[in-house]
N, C-alpha and C positions, 0 to 999 in steps of 0.2 A: 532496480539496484542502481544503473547509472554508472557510478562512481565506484570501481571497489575500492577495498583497501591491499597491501602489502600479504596481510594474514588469510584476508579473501581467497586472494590466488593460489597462495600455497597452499590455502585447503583443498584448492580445486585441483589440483598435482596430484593431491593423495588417494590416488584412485587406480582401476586395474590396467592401467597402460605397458604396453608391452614392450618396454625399452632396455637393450642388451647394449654392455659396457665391459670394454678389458676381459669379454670372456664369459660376461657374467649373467645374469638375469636381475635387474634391480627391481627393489621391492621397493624402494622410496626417492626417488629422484631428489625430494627435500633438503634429504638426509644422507645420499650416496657421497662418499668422496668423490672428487671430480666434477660435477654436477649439482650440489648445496649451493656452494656462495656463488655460482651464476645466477639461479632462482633466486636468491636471497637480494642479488643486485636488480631485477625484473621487480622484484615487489617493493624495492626501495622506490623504483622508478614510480609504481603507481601509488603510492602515499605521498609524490612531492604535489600529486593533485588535491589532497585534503591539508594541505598548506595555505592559511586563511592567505599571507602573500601571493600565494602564485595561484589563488583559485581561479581569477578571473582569465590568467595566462594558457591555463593548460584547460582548463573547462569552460563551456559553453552553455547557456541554458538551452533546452529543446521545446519545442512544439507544446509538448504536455507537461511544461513546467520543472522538469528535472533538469540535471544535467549532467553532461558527458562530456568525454576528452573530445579536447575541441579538434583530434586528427579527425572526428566522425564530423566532423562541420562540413556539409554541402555546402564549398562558396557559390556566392550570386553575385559578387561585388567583389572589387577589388582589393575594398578593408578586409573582407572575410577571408582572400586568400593571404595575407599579410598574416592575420591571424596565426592560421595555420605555419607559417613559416616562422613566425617566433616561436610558438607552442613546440616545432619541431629540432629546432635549433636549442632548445633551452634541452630536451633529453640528451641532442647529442652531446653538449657540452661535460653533461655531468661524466661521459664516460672517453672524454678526451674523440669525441668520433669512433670506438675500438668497437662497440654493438653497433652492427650492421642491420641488425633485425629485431629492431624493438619494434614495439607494439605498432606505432602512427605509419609502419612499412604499409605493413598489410593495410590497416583504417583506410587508408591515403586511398589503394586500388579498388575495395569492395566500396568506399564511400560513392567510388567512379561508376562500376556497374551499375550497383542499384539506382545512380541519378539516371544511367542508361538502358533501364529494365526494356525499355522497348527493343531493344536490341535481340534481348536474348527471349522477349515474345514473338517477336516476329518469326523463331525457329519453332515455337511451341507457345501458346499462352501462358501455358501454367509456370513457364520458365520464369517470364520477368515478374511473377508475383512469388516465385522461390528465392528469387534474389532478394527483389524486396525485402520478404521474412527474414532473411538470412541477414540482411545488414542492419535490422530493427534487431534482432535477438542478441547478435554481438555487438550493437553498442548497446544496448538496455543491460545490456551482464558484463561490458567492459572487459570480454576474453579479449585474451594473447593469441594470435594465430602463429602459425607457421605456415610453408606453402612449398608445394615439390613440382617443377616443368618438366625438368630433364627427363626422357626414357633411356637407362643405360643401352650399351648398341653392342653389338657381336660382331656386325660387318658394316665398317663406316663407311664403304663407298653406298651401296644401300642407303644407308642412313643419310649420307648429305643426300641423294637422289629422294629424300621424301616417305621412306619405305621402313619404316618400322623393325625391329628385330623381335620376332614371336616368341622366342624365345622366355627372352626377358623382358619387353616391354610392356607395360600396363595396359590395358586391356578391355575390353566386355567382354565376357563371357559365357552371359546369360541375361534374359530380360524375364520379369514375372512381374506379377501382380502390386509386390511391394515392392519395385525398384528396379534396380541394375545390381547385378554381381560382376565384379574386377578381378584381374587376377595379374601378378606379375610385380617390379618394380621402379623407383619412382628417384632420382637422384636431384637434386641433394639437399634437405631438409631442414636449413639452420633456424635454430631455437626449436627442432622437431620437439627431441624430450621436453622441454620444458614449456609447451604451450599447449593449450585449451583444446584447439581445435585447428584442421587443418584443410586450407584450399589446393585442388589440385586439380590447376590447370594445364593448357598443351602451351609449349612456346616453341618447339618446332615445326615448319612447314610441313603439313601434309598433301599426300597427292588427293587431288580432286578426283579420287576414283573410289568404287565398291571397296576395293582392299584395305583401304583406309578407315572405315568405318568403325572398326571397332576400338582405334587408336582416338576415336574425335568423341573427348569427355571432357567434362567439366563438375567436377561438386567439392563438395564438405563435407568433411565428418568432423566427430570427438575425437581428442587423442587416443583415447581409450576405446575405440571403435573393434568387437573381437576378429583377430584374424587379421588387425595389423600390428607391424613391426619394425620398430627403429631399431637398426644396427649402428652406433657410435662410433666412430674414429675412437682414438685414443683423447682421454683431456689431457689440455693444456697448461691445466688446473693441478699442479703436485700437491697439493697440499701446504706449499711454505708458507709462510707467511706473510700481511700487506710488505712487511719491509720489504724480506727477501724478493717479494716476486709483486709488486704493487698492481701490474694490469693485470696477469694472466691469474692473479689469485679472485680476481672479482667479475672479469668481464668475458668471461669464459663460455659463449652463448651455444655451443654445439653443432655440429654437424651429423645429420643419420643419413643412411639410405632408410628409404621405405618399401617395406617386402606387403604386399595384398597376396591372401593366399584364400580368393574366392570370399572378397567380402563385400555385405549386401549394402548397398549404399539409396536406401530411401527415396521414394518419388522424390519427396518434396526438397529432401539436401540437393538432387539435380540440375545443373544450371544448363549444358547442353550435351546434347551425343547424336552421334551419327551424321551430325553435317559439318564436314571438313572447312568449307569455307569461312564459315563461321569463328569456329576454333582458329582460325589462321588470322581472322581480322581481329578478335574480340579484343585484344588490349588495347590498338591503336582507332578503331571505330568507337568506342566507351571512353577515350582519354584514358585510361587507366595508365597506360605505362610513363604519361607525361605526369600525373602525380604522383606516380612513382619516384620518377625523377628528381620532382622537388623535394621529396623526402630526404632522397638521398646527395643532391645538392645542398640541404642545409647539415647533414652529416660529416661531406664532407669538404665544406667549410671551416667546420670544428676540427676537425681531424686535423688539417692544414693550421689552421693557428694552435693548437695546439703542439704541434710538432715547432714552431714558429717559437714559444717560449720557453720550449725544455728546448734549443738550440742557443737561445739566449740567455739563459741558466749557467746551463755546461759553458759559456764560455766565460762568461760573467767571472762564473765559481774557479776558474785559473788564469783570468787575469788574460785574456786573450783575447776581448771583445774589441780594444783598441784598434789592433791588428786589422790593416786596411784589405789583406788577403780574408782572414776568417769574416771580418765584416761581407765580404762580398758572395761568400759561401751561405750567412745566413740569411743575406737579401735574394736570395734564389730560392729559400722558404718562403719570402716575404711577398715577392710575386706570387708563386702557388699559391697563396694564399687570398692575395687581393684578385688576382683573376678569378677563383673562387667566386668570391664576392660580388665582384662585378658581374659574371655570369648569373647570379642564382638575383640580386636586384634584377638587373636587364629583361630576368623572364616574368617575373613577379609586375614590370612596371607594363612590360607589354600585355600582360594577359587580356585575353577575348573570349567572352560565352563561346563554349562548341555548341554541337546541332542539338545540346539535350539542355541547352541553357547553363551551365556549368561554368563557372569562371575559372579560365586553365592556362597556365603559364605558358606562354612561350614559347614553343619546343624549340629551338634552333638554338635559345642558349644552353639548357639544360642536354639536349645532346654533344652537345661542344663540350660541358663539363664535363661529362659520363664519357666521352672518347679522350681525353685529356687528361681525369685525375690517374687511370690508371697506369700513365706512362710517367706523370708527373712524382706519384706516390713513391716508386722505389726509388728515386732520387732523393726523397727526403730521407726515407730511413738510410741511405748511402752515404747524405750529410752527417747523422747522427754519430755513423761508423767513425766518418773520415776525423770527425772534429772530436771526439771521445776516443778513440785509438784505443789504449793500450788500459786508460780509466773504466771502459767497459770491463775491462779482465780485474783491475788493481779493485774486487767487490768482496769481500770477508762479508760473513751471514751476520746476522742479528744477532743470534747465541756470540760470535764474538767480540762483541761490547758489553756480555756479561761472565768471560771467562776471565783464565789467570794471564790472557794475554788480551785482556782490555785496556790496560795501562799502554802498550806498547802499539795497536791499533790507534787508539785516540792521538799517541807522539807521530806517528809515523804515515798515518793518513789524513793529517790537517793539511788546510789552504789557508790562503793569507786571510782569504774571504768565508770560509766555512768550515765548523772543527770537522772532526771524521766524521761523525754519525751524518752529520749531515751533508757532504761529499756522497759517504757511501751511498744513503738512499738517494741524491740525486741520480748518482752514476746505476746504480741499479733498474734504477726507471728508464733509463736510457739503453741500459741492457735488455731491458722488457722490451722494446720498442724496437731493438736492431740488432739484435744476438742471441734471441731465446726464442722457443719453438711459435709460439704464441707471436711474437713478432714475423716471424715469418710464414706462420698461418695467417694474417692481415694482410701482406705484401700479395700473396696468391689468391686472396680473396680479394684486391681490388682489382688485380689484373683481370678476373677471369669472373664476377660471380652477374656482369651483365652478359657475359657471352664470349666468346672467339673475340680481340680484339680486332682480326683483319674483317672479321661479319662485320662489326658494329661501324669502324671504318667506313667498308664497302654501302650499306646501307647511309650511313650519311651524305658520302658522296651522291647516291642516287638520291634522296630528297631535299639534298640542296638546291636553292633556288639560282640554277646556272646562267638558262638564258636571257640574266640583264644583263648579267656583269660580261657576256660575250657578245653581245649585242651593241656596250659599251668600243667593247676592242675592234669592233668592225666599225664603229661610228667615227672611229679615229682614224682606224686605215684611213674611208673614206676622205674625210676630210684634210688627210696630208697628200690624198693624189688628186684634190680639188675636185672632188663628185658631190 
């Protein structure tokens, strides 16, 4: 297959997955309220690849002559990893950076294992040729993945200590003939409903002990795997319309938990189990979470200039962009932005083969971004507030530019620069972005969806490269008390 198409996917949706919404049990994800036009915007993504323009942008030829989205490109070179960073940059654009979890997320980390299958043979043979399989099938079928780390916790002292809650946390349960049986759940699964299939890995530390053993897994299933179950948050998605609600009516990607209630999961979907160590290295020994990064480095990029011209819009549109104060309000986007930039070049120019031959950006700058955008991010949507005030609230819906008080809306909501309709739907987009539930499900998802901020912190402290730069400051002492 290679390539699908838009209609591809959604037929591949229409299947028995077991996904509860608002109370409910959904029969068509397609078709559900709340949950349609985010699928519907997933499958626009994968028809912008049967675009004779952009084929060469987003697809790649393969080995056996086909071709695939170029997020499955194994770079060797530094053109190839460029590649992928336009390729990934051009999805985020189209959705202003608001999908977190489009397809090239996941592509970007399985493209990484499987370059790294000796990895996960060294725990078992059959493992690195599972992986393998597993990264040949999802780019030959061009599925949408999802993926769940987190084990929800009962008692978090336990839990920082490494120690699983039995309770609820996922699980082995049983070993037999044809595989592993799971049990327990899995937090937190975005684009779960609306994806193919699902990886679920560990990304808390476990203790290197017996106890641990049956927390240390790794595989895949189908969405529709029986005896699993996405539970939904609420959408974000009301139903309004592009006007009334322009982001949260399209880019509505979902959040589940995932409930396993003893379900058998395949020799061959297995990538590892029972050895802790392993599961505790596998992202950072595979490169995996540094393509990860670059994924989400060119995301949010986009994210960032985009905030950058609906700042430049809104002021535009009242006459306030002169304004040496406002100016200076939107050049604090403009940094966020070009540091952006500069970080996600920097890791792209430095890139070096890891140990599996792999051409991998940089990590020092893409950690820099991933510890930075999420402190930097609530400040923009903060701009958005300060500099739209009272115009986020001054929004009348659609339907009233077609009632008996459309005449009085079009007098009474112009600009010098823009009549009302078009005022409103700026200012409404700006609402989406810094006043509506959806705007502020974004803001919690950048703060939090790499980790604990003070984790992610701490951890970079620790693999910063310290002792030149203090090796530096002793060089100086030295030499001002003449030694």
């Amino acid at each position: 297959m290679g390539v699908r198409t838009g209609a591809e996917y959604l037929e591949g949706l229409r299947d028995a997955r077991d996904v509860w919404l608002r109370g409910e049990r959904v029969r068509d994800v397609t078709t559900r309220p709340g949950l349609a036009r985010g699928a519907a915007t997933m499958a626009a993504l994968l028809d912008r690849q049967h675009d004779p323009a952009l084929r060469d942008r987003l697809t790649v030829a393969g080995e056996d002559g086909g071709r695939y989205a170029t997020s499955f490109l194994r770079p060797t070179t530094a053109h190839h990893l460029q590649q992928r960073g336009v390729a990934m940059y051009d999805w985020a654009i189209q959705s202003g950076g608001m999908l977190g979890r489009t397809g090239d997320y996941l592509n970007s980390s399985l493209m990484a294992f499987a370059a790294a299958a000796d990895f996960f043979a060294a725990v078992r043979p059959e493992f690195g040729d599972n992986v393998r399989r597993y990264y040949h099938h999802v780019r030959d079928h061009d599925l949408v993945l999802t993926h769940t780390l987190v084990n929800p916790q009962v008692n978090r002292r336990l839990t920082a200590a490494g120690v699983p809650s039995p309770e609820v946390a996922l699980h082995t349960v049983e070993r037999n003939a044809r595989g592993i049986v799971v049990r327990g759940a899995r937090l937190l699964a975005t684009l779960g409903p609306l994806s193919d299939e699902i990886l679920v890995f560990p990304s808390t530390i476990l203790k290197n002990d017996p106890s641990s053993a049956p927390y240390a897994l790794a595989f895949a299933l189908p969405t529709a795997t029986p005896g699993m179950r996405f539970l939904c948050r609420d959408s974000y998605d009301e139903g309004k319309s592009g006007f009334d609600a322009p982001l949260s009516s399209r880019f509505e990607e979902m959040d589940a938990i995932v409930l396993f209630e003893d379900v058998l999961v395949p020799w061959e979907r297995v990538f590892l189990v029972d050895d802790m160590p392993a599961c505790n290295d596998v992202f950072v020994a595979t490169s995996a979470v540094i393509h990860l990064m670059h994924q989400v480095a060119c995301k949010n990029l986009a994210k960032a200039e985009f905030l950058v011209g609906l700042l430049c819009a809104m002021t535009r549109a009242s006459e306030r962009n002169e304004l040496p104060q406002v100016q200076g309000m939107v050049a604090e986007a403009m940094w966020t932005a070009e540091t952006m930039r500069a970080l996600l070049r920097t890791a792209e120019a430095e890139a070096t083969p890891d140990r599996w031959g792999t051409m991998t950006p940089s990590r020092t700058p893409l950690d820099t971004a991933r510890n930075l955008f999420p402190r930097l991010y609530p400040r923009l949507v903060e701009l958005v507030q300060l500099l739209g005030s009272s115009s986020l609230m001054a929004t009348p819906c659609e339907a009233d530019f077609a009632n008996e008080l459309a005449e009085d809306v079009q007098r009474y909501l112009q600009l010098a620069h823009a009549d009302a309709q078009d005022r409103v739907a700026l200012f409404r987009l700006a609402q989406d972005v810094a006043a509506s539930g959806f705007g502020a499900r974004q803001v919690l998802y950048e703060r939090f969806f790499f980790g604990p901020p003070e984790m992610l912190a701490a951890n970079y402290y620790r693999m910063y490269e310290k002792d030149p730069l203090v090796e530096r400051v002793q060089a100086m002492l030295a030499r001002a008390q003449g030694k």
